[in-house]
C-alpha positions as CSV (number, residue, x, y, z in Angstrom):
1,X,122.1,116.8,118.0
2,X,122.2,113.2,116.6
3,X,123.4,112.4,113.1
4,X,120.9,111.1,110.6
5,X,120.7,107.3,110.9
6,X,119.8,107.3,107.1
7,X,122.9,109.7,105.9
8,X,124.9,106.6,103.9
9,X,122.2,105.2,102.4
10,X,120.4,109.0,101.7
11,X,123.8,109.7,100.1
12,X,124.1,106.4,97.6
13,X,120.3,107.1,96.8
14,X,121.0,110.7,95.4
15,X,123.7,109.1,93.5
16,X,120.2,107.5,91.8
17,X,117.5,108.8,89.0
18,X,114.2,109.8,90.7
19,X,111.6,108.2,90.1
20,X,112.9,105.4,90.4
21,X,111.0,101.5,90.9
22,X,112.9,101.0,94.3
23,X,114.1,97.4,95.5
24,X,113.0,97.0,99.6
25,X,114.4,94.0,101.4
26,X,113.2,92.9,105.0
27,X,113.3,90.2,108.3
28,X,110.6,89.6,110.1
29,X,109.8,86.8,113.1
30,X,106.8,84.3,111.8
31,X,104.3,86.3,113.2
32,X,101.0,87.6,111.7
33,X,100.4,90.3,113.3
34,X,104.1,91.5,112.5
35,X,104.0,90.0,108.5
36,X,100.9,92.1,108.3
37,X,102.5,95.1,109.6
38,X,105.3,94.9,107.6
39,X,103.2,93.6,104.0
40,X,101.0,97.4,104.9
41,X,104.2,99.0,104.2
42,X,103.5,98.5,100.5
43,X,100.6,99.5,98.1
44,X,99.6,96.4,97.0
45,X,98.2,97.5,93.5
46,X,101.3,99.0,92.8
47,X,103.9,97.0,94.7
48,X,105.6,93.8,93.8
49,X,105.8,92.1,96.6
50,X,107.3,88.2,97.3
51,X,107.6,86.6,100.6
52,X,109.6,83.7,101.7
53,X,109.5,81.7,105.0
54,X,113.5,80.8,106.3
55,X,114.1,77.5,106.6
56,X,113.6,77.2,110.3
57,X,110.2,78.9,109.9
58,X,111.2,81.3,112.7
59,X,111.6,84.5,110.3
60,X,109.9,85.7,106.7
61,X,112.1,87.5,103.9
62,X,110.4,90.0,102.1
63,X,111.0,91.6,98.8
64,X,109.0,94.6,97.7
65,X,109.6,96.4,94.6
66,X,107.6,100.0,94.3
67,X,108.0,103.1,92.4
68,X,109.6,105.8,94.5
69,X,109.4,109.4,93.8
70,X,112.3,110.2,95.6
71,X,115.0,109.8,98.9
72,X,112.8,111.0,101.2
73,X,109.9,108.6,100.4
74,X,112.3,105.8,100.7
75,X,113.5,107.1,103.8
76,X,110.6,107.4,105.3
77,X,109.3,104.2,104.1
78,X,112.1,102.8,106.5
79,X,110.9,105.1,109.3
80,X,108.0,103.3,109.2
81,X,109.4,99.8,108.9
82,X,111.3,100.7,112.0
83,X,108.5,100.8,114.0
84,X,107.7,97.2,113.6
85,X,109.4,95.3,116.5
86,X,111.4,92.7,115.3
87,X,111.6,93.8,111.8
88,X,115.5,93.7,110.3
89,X,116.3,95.9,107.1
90,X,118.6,94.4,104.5
């Protein structure tokens, strides 16, 4: 049986108060179909969300705050963002 990908950042996010307004930080290539993928992640009524294109253009930062009920929704907000080829978690 594998170990849990997620185990040192599951255990520094216990260390935390739940709920808890949650700081996301991501990479993605310049690509719309990608950005979009990856801005879906995030409620965008809720969500505070900022992008910004690297100074090459190849790649887009972006910064989501959003309140997070608890480890496991943060965690599995990541499982998601995983399955976005390219994507790079910060």
């Amino acid at each position: 049986m594998s170990e849990d990908p997620y185990k040192g950042l599951r255990e520094k996010l216990e260390d935390l108060t739940w709920p808890s307004v949650y700081l996301f930080k991501f990479i993605v290539p310049t690509d719309n179909q990608k950005l979009a993928q990856a801005e879906a992640l995030f409620d965008a009524t809720v969500a505070q969300v900022e992008l910004r294109k690297s100074k090459s253009g190849k790649f887009v930062s972006i910064s989501a705050k959003e309140m997070m009920l608890s480890v496991d929704a943060v965690i599995e907000r990541y499982e998601e963002a995983t399955k976005i080829p390219g994507l790079m978690a910060l």
